[in-house]
N, C-alpha and C positions, 0 to 999 in steps of 0.2 A: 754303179753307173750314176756320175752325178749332170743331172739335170735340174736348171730353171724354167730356160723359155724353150719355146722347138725355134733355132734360126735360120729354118729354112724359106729361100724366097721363092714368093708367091708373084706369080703373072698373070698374066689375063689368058696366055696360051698354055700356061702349065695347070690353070685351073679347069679349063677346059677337058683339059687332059685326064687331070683327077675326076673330074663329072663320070665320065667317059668308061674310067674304070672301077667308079666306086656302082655304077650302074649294071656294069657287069659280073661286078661281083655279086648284087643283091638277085642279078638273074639267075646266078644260080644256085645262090643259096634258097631260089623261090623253091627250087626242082628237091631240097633236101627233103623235106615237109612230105611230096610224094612218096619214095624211095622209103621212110620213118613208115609212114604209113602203111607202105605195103609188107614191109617184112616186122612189124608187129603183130598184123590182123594173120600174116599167114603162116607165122614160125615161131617158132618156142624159144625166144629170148627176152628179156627185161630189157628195159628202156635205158636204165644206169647201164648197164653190159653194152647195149649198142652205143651210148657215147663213149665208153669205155676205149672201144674198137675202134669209133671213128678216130680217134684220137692217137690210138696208136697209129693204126694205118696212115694218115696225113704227117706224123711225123718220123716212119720210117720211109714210106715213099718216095719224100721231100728230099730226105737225108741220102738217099739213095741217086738219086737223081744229082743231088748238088756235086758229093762223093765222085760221081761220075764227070760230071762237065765242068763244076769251079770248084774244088774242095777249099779253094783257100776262102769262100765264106761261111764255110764255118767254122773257121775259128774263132775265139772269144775270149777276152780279157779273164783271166779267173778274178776279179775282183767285181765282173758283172756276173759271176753264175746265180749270186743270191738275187739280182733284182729280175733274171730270167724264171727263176723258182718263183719268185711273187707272183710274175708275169701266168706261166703256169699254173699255178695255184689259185689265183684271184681270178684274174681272167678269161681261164678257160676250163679246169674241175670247176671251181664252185659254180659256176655260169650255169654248165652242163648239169650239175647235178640239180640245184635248184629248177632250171627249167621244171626236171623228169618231176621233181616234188610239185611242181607249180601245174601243171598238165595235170597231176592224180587229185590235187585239193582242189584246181580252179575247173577242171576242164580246159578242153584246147580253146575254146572262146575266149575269155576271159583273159588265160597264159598271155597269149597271143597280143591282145590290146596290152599289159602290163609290161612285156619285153619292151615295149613302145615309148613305155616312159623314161627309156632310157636315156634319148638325144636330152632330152633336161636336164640329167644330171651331168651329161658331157660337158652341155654348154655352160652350168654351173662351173664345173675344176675346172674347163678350158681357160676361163674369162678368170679364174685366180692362180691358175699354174701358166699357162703359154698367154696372159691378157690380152684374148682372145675376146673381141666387143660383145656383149647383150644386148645387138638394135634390136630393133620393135619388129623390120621382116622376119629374125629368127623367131622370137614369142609369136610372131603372128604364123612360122613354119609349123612350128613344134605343137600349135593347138590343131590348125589343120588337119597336122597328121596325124595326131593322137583322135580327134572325133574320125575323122576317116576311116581309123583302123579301125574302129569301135564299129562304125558302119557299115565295113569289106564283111569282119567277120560275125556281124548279126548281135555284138554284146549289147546293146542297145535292149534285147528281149531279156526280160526278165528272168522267163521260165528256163532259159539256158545254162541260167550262173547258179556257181553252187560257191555262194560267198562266206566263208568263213577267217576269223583272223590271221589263224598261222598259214592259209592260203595265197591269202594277200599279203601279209608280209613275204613269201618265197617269192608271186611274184614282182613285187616289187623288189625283190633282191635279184630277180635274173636282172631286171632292167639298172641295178647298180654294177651288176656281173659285166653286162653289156656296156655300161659306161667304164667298166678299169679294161676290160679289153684293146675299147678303143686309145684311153691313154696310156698304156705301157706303149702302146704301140706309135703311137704319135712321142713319145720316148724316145723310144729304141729307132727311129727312125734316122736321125740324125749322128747316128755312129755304125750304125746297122744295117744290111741289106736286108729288102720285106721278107725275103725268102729264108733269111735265118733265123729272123727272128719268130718265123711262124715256124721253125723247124722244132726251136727250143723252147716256145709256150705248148707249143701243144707235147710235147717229147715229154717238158715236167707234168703237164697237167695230163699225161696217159699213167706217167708214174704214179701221181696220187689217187686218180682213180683204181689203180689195176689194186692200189691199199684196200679198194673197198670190193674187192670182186674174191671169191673162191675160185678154185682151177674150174669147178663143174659148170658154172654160172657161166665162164666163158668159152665154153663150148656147148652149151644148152640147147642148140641149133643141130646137132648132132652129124648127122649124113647128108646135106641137103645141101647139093655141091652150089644151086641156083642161088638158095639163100644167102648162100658163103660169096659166090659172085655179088649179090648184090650187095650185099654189104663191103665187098672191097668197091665197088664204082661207086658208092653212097662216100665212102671215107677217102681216095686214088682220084676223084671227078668235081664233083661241085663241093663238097666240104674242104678240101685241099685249096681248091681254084679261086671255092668265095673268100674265106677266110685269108689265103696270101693276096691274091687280089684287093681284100680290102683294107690291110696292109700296105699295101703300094699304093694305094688313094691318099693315103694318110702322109706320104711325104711331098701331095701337092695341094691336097685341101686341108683347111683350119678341120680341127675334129669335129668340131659341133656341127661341121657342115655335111663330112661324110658321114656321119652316122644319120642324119637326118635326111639322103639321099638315100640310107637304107631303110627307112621306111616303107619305102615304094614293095617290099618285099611280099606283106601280103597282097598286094595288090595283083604282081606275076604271077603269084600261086592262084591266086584268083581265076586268072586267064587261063594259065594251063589247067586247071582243073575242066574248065569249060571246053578248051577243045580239046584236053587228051581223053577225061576221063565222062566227059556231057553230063559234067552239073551245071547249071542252069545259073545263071547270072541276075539277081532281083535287079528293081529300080534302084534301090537303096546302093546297093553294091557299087554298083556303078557311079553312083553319086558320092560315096566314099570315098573312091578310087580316085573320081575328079579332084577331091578335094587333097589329096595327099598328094598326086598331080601337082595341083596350087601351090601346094605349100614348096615342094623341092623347089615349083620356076618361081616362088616370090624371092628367095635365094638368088638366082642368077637374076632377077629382075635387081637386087641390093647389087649385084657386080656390075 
């Protein structure tokens, strides 16, 4: 697939648009974070095994579905299967697996603020691949939301982090993970429907992880038909929904913009934990949350 600039045009109602659905998507990629949660603490499978799964499941369900209603988007040039493999590969395995590495060195604190620094390195490739501007609102978004996240999820406390080198480099590699995500996909947009292109990132990138799984590992969960439910709505629900939805932002907002719209991410999770599961929301939190808030509308405040 050869690509310079994305020449897709951008409006003041189609930006809108992309807001709209890049905000939906980060809603419910808030919801994955629970779903992780709960079928970690309560079942017997690894972290690398459940993105494993999530990944197959989003891209047979997707496949499934397309197969059904338009099969004719999925077809694909064979002369882009290699930049779909990258796409897979870079994307969305190493993303995943990094994460899992970046969660076990850093803690979820810590992970969590580092995914974050990914809208930089967007708005870095953007501004040299699609020359996509560096105003001073973006630097003034991307710090907001980076101290924000730091504030949502408490990393600010010392006694939380467990900082060592190779931690910090995985996470800062998820947040480079999260930056080729968003530009394969800011790519593949302009030849590609979001819906195929999230069939066959995640399609390769289930491939190269099921490389690192044994048959036993991915049934480790064994009898536990609930588990096995939720793990299909964790991967069939908001993984599926955020990820192609966030995709489809991508052919009406600049990248640097919707990835920086997905920030808002801990923020949801925030809220939902507060009234689904009644944890408690600090001052601090709140004042986080403001601030990453800020940082998306100084954005729309630049349009």
């Amino acid at each position: 697939m050869t690509h310079t600039k994305a020449t897709i045009a951008v409006t003041k109602p189609s930006m809108t648009k992309g807001y709209a659905i890049a905000l939906i998507a980060t809603t419910l990629w808030a919801t994955t974070g629970i779903l992780i949660s709960y079928l970690l603490t309560h079942y017997t499978i690894a972290p690398l095994t459940l993105a494993c799964w999530r990944d197959v499941i989003v891209s047979s369900v997707l496949a499934v579905i397309l197969a059904a209603v338009r099969p004719s988007l999925l077809r694909i040039r064979r002369q882009d299967i290699p930049f779909f493999a990258a796409y897979g590969f870079f994307g969305v395995a190493v993303f995943n697996a990094l994460w899992v590495y970046s969660v076990d060195f850093n803690g979820a604190t810590l992970a969590v603020v580092l995914v974050y620094t990914g809208p930089a390195f967007v708005a870095i490739v953007a501004h040299w691949l699609f020359h996509e501007p560096i105003t001073r609102f973006k630097v003034l978004a991307i710090v907001l939301s980076l101290v924000g996240c730091v504030l949502v999820t408490g990393a600010y406390d010392l006694t939380l982090l467990r900082l060592n080198p190779l931690g910090v480099l995985c996470g800062v590699g998820v947040g480079v993970g999260f930056a080729f995500y968003s530009i394969f996909g800011k790519l593949s947009a302009s030849r590609y429907s979001p819906w195929a292109a999230t069939v066959y990132s995640f399609g390769f990138g289930a491939f190269f992880l099921l490389l690192t799984q044994r048959p036993v590992q991915l049934v480790s969960m064994g009898n536990a038909p609930l588990g096995w439910l939720t793990l299909f709505v964790l991967g069939a629900g908001p993984t599926l929904g955020g990820y192609a939805l966030y995709t489809v932002s991508l052919g009406y907002l600049p990248v640097s913009v919707a990835s920086l719209v997905a920030t808002l991410e801990p923020v949801f999770t925030a809220f939902m934990a507060f009234f689904l599961l009644g944890e408690r929301l600090s001052a601090i939190q709140l004042v986080g949350s403001l601030l990453i808030l800020f940082g998306v509308l100084t954005l729309r405040r630049e349009e």
